[in-house]
C-alpha positions in Angstrom: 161.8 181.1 89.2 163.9 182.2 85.9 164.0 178.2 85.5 160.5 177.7 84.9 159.8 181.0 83.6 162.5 180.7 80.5 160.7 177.6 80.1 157.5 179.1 79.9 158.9 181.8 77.7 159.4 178.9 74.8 156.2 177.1 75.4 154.4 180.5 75.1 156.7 180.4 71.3 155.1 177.7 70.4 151.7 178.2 71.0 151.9 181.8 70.2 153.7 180.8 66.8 150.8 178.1 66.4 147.9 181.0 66.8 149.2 183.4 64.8 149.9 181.3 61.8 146.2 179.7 62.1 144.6 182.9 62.1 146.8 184.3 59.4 145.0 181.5 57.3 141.5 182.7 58.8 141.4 179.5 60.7 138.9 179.7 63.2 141.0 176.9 65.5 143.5 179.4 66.4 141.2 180.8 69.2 141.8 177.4 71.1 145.4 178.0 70.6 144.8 181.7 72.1 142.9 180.8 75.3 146.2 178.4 76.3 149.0 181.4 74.7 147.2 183.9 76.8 147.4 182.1 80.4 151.4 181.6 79.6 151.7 185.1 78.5 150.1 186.8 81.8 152.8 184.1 83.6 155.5 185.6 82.1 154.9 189.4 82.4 153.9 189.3 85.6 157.6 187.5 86.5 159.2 190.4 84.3 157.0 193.6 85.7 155.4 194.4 82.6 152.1 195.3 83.6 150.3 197.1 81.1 150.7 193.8 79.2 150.0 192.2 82.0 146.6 193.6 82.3 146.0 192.9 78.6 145.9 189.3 78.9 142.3 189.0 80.7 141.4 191.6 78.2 142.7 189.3 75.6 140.6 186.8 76.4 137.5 188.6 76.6 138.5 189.6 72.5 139.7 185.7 72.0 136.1 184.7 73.1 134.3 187.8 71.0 136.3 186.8 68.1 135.9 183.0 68.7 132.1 184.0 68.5 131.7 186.2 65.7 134.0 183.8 63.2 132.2 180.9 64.1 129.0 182.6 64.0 129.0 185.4 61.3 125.2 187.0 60.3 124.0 185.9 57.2 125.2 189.1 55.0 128.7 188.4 56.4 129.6 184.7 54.9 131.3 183.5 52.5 130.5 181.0 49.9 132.1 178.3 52.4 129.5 179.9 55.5 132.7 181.9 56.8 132.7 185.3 58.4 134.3 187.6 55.4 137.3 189.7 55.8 136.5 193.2 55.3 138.1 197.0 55.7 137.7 199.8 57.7 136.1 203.0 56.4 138.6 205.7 56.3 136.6 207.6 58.7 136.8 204.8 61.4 140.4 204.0 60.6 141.2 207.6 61.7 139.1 207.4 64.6 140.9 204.0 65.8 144.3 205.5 65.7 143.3 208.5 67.2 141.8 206.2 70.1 144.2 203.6 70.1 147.5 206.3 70.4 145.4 208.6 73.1 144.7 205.0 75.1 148.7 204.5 74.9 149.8 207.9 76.0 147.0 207.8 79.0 148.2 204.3 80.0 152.2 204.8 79.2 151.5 208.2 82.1 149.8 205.7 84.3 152.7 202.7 84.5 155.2 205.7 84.6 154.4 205.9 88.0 154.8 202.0 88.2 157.8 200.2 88.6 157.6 199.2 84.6 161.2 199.4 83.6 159.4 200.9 79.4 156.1 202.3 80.5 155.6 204.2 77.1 157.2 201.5 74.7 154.8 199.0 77.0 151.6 200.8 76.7 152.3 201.8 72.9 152.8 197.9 72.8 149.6 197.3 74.5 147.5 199.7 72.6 148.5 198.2 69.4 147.4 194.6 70.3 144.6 195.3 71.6 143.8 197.2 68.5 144.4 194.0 66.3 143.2 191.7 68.2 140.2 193.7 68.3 140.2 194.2 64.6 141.1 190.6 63.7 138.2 189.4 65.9 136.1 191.5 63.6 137.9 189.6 60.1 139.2 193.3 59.3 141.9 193.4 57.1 143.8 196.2 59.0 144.6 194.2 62.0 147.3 192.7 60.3 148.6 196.5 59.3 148.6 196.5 63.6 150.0 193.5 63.7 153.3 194.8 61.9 153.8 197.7 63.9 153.1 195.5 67.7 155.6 193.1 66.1 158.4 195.7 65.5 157.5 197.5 68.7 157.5 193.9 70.6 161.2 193.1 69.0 162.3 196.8 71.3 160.4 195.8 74.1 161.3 192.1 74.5 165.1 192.7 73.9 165.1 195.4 76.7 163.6 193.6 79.0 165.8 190.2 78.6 163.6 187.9 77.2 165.2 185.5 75.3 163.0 183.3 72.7 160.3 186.4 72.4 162.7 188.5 70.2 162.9 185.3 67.8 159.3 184.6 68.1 157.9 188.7 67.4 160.6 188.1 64.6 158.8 185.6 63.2 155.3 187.1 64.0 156.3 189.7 61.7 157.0 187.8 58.8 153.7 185.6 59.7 152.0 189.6 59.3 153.1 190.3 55.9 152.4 186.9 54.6 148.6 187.5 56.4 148.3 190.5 55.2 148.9 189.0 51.6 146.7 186.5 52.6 143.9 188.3 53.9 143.9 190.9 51.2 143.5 187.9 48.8 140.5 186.7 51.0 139.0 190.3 50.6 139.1 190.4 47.0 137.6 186.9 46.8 134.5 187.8 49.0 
């Protein structure tokens, strides 16, 4: 089973490498690239007994289809010149509110999966909070989600190194460079709209 699941480990690389750097240039083709990165993913935490992101990947999809939807199908007071769902920002009052909610889901869940066999229940659940909090956010075209995006990919560097992964270090490495340049990006997109 480690055969095929380090094998696994770098085809989940590649597509999730491929995904992120599609929707770090708003392109609305990285959801197909998501549906196929989220099936690997659930393969590979389930072989390494990492459950709270385990359980994110069917709720994954669920925001990979919302998000699929709503940038392929923005309301007419949300396009662009070009007929593309804008990027926007959070107020500062929901901002608060979605930290609040996204550490209070982490410290519920991390209390959960310490009762679990999960080798990092906190670090995992932190983990899982976080992404679902981008992808969440990015599904929406917000601009903060790649702000979460930097903090899962430092967080996912810990986690990935103490569980013995091997090619998810490099790739959460690279996700985080991919981040700032979105951010970048994606503020640019902002100020254009």
């Amino acid at each position: 089973m480690d055969w095929l699941i380090s094998h696994i480990d770098v085809i989940a690389a590649v597509f999730g490498l491929t995904t992120v750097f599609l929707a770090g240039r708003a392109s609305k083709y990285n959801f197909w690239v998501g549906y196929i990165y989220t099936a690997l993913l659930a393969v590979m935490f389930w072989d390494k007994n990492l459950y709270a992101n385990l359980i994110l990947q069917p709720i994954s999809l669920c925001i990979n289809i919302l998000g699929h939807y709503r940038w392929t199908h923005p309301r007419a007071e949300e396009t662009t010149s070009q007929g593309e769902l804008k990027v926007t920002m959070l107020s500062w009052p929901i901002r608060i509110i979605t930290i609040i909610v996204a550490l209070s889901l982490a410290a519920l869940w991390g209390w959960l999966m310490s009762k679990t066999d999960n080798p990092l229940p906190y670090l995992d659940c932190v983990v899982t909070a976080l992404i679902l909090t981008a992808q969440f956010l990015s599904a929406q075209k917000k601009f903060e989600c790649w702000i979460a995006w930097l903090f899962v990919n430092i967080a996912n560097l810990t986690l990935y190194i103490s569980a013995g992964l091997v090619f998810m270090p490099i790739v959460s490495a690279l996700y985080l460079i991919n981040a700032v340049v979105s951010l970048i990006n994606w503020y640019k997109l902002y100020k254009k709209a």
